[in-house]
KOLVEX-943236 format. One record per residue (C-alpha): residue number from 0; residue in one letter; x negated, y, z. Coordinates in steps of 0.05 Angstrom, whole numbers, plus 5000, padded with zeros to 4 digits. Each point is the difference from the previous one (the first is absolute). Layout:
N
<pt n="NUM" res="A" u="X" v="Y" w="Z"/>
...
// end
This chain:
240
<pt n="0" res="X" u="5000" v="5000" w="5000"/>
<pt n="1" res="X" u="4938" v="5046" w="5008"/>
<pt n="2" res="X" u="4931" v="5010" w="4975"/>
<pt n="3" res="X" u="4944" v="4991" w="5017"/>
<pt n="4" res="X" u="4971" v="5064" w="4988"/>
<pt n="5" res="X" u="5041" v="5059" w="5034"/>
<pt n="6" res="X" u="5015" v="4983" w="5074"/>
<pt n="7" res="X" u="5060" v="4978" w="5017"/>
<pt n="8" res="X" u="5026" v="5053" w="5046"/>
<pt n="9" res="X" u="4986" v="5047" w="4934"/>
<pt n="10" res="X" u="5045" v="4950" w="4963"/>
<pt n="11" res="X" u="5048" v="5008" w="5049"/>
<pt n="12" res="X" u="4996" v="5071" w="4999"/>
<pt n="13" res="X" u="5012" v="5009" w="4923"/>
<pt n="14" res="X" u="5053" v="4952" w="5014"/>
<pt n="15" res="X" u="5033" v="5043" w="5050"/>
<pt n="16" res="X" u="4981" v="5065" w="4958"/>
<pt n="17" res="X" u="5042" v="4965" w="4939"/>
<pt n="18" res="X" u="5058" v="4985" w="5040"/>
<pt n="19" res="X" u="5012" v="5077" w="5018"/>
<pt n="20" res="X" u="4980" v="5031" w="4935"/>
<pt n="21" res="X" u="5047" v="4946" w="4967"/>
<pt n="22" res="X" u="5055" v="5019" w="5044"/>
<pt n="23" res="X" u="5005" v="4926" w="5024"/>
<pt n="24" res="X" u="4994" v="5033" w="5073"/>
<pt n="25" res="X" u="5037" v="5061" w="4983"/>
<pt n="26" res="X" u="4980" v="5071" w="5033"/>
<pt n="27" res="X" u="5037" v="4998" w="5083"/>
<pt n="28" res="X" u="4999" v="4929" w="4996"/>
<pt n="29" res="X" u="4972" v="4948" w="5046"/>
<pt n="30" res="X" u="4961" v="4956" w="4981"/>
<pt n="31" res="X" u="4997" v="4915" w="5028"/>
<pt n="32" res="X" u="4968" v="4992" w="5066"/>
<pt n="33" res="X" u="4928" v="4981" w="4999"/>
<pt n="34" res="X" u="5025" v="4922" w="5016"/>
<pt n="35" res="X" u="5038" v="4997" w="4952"/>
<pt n="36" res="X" u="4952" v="5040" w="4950"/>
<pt n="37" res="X" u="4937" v="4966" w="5012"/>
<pt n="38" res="X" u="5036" v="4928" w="4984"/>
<pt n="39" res="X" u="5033" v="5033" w="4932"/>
<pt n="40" res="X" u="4919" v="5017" w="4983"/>
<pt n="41" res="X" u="4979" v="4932" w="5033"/>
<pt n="42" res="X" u="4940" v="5048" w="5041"/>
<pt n="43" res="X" u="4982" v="5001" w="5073"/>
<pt n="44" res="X" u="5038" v="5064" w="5037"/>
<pt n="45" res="X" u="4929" v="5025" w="5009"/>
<pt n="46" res="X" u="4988" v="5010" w="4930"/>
<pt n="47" res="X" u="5070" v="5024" w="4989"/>
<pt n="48" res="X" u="4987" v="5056" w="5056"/>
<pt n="49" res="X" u="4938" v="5025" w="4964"/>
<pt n="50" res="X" u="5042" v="5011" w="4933"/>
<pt n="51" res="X" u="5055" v="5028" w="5039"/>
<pt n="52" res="X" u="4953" v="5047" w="5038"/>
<pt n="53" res="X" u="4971" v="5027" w="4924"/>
<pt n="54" res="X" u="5067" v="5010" w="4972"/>
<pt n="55" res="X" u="5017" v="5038" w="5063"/>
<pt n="56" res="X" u="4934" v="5042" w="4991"/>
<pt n="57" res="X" u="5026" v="5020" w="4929"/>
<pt n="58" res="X" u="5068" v="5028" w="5035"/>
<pt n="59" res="X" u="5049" v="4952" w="4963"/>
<pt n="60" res="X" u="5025" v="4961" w="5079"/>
<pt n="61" res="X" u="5015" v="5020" w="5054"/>
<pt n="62" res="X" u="5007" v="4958" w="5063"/>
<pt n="63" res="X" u="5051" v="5012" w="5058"/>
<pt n="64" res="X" u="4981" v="4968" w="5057"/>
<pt n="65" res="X" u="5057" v="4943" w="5023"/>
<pt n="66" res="X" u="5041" v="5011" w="4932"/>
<pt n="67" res="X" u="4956" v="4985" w="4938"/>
<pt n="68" res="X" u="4947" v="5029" w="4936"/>
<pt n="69" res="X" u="5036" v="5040" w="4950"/>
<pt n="70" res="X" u="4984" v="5028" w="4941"/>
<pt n="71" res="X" u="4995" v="5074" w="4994"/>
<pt n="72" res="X" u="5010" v="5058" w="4949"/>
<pt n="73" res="X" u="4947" v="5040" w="4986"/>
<pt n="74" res="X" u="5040" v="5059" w="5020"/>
<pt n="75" res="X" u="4991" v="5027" w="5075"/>
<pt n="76" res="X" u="5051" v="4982" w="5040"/>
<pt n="77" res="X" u="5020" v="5030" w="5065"/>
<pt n="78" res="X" u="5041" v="4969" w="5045"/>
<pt n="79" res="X" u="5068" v="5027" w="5026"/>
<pt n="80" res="X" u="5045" v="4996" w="5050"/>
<pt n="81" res="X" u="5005" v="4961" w="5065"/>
<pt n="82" res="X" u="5061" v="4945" w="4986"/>
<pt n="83" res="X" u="5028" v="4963" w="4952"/>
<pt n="84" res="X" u="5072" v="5017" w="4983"/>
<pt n="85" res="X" u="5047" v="5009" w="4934"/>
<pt n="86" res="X" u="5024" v="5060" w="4958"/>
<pt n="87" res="X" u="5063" v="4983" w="5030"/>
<pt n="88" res="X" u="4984" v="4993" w="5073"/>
<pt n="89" res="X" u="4953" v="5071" w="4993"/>
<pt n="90" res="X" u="5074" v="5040" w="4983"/>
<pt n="91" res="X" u="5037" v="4956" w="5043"/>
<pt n="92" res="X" u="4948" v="5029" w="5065"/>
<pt n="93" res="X" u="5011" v="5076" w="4970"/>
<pt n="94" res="X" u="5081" v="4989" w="4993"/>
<pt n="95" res="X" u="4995" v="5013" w="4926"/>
<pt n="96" res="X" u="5055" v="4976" w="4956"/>
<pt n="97" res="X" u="4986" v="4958" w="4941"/>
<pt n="98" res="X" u="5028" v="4950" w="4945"/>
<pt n="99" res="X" u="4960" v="4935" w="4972"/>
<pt n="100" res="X" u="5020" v="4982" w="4935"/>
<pt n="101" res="X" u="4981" v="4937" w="4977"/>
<pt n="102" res="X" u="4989" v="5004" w="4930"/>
<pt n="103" res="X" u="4974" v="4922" w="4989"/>
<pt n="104" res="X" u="4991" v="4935" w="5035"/>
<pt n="105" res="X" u="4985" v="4938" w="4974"/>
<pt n="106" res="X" u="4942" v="4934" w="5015"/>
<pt n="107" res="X" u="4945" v="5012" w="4944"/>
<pt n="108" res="X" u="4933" v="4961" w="4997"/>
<pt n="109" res="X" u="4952" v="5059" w="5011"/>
<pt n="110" res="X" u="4933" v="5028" w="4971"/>
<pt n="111" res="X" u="4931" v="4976" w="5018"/>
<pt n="112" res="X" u="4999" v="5070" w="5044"/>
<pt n="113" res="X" u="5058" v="4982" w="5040"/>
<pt n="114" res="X" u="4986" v="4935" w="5000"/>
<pt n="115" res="X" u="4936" v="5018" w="5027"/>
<pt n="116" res="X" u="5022" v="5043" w="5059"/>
<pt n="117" res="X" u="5041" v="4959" w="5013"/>
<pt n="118" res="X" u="4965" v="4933" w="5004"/>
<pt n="119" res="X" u="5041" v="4959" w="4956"/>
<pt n="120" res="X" u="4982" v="4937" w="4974"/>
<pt n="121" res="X" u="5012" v="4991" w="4922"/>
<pt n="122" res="X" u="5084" v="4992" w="4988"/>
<pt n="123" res="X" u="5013" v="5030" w="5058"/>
<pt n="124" res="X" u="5058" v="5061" w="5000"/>
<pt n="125" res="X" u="5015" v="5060" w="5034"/>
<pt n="126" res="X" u="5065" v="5041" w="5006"/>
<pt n="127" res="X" u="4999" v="5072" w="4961"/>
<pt n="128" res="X" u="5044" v="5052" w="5035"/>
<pt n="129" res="X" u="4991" v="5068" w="4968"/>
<pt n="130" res="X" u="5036" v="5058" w="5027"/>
<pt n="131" res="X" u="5004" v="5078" w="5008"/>
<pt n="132" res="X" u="5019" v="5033" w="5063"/>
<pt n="133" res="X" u="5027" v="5071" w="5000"/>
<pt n="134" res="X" u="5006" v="5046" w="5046"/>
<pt n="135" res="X" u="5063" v="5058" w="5000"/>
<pt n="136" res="X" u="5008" v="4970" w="4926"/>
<pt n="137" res="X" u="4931" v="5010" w="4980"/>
<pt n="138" res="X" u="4951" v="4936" w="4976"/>
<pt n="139" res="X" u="4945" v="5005" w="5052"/>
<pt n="140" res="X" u="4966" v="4929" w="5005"/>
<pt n="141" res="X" u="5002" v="4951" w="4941"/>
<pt n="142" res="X" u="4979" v="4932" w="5011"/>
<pt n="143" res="X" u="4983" v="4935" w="4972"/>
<pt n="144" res="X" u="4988" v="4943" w="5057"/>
<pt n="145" res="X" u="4981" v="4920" w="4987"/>
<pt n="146" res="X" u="5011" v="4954" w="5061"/>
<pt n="147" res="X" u="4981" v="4923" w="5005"/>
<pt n="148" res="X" u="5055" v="4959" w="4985"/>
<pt n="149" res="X" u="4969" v="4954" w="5037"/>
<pt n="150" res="X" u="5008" v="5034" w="5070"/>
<pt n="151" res="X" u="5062" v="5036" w="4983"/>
<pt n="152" res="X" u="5047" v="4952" w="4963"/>
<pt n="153" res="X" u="5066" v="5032" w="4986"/>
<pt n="154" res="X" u="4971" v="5069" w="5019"/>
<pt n="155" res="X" u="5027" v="5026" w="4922"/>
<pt n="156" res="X" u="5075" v="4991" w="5023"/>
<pt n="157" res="X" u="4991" v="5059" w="5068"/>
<pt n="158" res="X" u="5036" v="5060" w="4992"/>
<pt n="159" res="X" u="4937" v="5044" w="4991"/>
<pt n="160" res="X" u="5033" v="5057" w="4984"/>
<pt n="161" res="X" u="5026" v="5004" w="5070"/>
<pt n="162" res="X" u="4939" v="4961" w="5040"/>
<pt n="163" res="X" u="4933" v="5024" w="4987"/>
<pt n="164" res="X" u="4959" v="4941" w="4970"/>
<pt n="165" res="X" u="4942" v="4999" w="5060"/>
<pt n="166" res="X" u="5060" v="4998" w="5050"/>
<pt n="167" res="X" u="5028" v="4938" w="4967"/>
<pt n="168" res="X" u="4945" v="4963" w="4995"/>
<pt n="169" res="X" u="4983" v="5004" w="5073"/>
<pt n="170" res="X" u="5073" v="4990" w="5028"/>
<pt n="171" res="X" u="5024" v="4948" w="4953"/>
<pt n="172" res="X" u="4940" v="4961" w="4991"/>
<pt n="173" res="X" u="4944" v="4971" w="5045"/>
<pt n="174" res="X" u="4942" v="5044" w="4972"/>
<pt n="175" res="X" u="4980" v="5063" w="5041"/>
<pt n="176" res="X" u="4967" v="5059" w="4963"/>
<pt n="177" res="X" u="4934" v="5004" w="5038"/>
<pt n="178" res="X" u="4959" v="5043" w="4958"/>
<pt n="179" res="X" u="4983" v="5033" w="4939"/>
<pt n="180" res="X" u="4962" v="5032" w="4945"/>
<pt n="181" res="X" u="5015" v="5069" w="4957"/>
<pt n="182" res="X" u="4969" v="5029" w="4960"/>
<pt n="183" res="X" u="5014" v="5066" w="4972"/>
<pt n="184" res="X" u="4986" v="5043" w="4928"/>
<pt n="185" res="X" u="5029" v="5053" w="4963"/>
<pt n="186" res="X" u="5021" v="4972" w="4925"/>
<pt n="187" res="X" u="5031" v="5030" w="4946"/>
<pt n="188" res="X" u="5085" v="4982" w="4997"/>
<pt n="189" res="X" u="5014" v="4964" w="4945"/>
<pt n="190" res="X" u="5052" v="4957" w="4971"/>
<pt n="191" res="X" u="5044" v="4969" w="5051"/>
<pt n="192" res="X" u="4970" v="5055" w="5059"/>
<pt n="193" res="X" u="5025" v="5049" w="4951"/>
<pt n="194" res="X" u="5068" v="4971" w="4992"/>
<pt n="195" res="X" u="5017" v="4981" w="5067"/>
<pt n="196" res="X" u="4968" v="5056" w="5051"/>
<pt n="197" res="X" u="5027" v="5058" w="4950"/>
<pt n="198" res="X" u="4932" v="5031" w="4987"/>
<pt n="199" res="X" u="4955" v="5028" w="4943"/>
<pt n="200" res="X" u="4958" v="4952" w="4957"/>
<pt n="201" res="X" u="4921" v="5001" w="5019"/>
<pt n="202" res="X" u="5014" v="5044" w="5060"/>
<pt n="203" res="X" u="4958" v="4969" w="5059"/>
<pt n="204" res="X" u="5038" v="4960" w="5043"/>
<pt n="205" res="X" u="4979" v="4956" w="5069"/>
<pt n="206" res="X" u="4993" v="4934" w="4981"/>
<pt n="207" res="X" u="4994" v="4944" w="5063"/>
<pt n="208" res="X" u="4978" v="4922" w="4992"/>
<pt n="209" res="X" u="5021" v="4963" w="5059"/>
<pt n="210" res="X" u="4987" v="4929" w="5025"/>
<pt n="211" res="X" u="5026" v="4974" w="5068"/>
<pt n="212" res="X" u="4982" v="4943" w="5040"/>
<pt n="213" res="X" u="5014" v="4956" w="5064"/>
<pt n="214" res="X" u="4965" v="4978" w="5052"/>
<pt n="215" res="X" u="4968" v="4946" w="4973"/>
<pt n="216" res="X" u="4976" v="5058" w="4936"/>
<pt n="217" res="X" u="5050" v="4961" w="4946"/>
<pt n="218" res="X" u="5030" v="5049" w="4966"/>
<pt n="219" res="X" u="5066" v="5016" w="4995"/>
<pt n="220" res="X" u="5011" v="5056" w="4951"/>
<pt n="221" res="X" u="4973" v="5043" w="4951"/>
<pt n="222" res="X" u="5020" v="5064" w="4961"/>
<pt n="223" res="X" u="4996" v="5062" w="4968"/>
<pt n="224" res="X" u="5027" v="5058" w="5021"/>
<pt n="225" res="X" u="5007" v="5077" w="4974"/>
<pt n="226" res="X" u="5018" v="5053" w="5029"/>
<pt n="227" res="X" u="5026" v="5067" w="4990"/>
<pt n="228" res="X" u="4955" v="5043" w="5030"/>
<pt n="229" res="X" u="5041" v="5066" w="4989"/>
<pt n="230" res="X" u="5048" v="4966" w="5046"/>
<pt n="231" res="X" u="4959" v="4949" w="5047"/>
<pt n="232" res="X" u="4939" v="5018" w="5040"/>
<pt n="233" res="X" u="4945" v="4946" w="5029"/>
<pt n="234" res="X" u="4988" v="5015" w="5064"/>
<pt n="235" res="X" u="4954" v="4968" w="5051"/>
<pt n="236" res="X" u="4998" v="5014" w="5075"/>
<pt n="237" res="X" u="4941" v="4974" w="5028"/>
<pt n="238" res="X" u="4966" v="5002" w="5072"/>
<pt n="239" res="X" u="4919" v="5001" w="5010"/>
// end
């Protein structure tokens, strides 16, 4: 399986390198555990660590302690806020009125990103819910989720125009939200933004990826999510 000439850690490396720039480990997603890694490359962990340790040195993984590697953008991220909760639950807390629409929901067999993030094995398919939420009447959030089938069968039949998705999966299944990762960039709106938020084509526009997790770090949903900036603010309140 490998030469004789490079060392094999360097094999591994290129191996690993080819897997990102690929997008067979798609940027924000995480990657197998070393276990499981070093028996799919048949090496020792040691040798597995050292090509780990380069890729890290060329800023492509991360490593959070207790929760996994992932692969990282090469954009600088900063991280925000001090919980984890919804769209939903965030105007719930401030008393704000608002409508979800659901605009589509159906079980799909999903990309190599999604499946990706979401740890799929080959065949397996997720539930697409994509939806807008407005506020007094205007298109705020617009949102396109994909959740497991496998953790959440029957999950596409909720009224999730009235129960906010996160909120349903924790009360009417066994799998608690633990934690989570977003990441945030301004993008132009096109197509579909355009359409369903209500505002200009190629005007910049908050775009969020999201994946959430359990306990245990499977995860249990990813999305995308835009928002209308002229009518939503980010805010974080943080302690030191």
């Amino acid at each position: 399986m490998y030469n004789n000439i490079d060392p094999v850690y360097k094999q591994i490396e290129d191996i690993i390198l080819k897997n990102i720039t690929t997008g067979i480990w798609p940027v924000h997603s995480k990657i197998p555990d070393e276990i499981t890694l070093a028996e799919q490359l048949e090496v020792s962990r040691g040798t597995l660590r050292k090509a780990l340790k380069e890729v890290r040195g060329k800023g492509l993984l991360s490593q959070i302690r207790g929760k996994g590697t992932f692969v990282v953008s090469q954009q600088v991220e900063h991280p925000i806020g001090s919980s984890l909760i919804s769209f939903a639950e965030s105007m719930k807390q401030q008393g704000l009125s608002f409508k979800t629409i659901v605009l589509k929901k159906e079980t799909v067999t999903p990309d190599l990103k999604v499946s990706a993030l979401l740890e799929l094995k080959p065949g397996e398919q997720v539930y697409y819910i994509e939806r807008v939420r407005l506020s007094e009447q205007v298109p705020v959030i617009y949102l396109k989720n994909y959740v497991p089938v496998k953790y959440f069968e029957g999950l596409i039949r909720e009224d999730l125009e009235n129960i906010p998705l996160f909120e349903c999966m924790e009360t009417r299944y066994s799998h608690k939200i633990q934690w989570g990762r977003r990441y945030f960039r301004a993008v132009p709106a096109i197509g579909d933004v355009v359409r369903n938020l209500g505002v200009e084509a190629a005007k910049p526009i908050m775009h969020l990826e999201q994946i959430v997790y359990d306990k245990n770090s499977n995860p249990l949903e990813c999305s995308n999510v835009w928002i209308n900036s002229e009518r939503f603010d980010i805010v974080s309140i943080l302690q030191r």
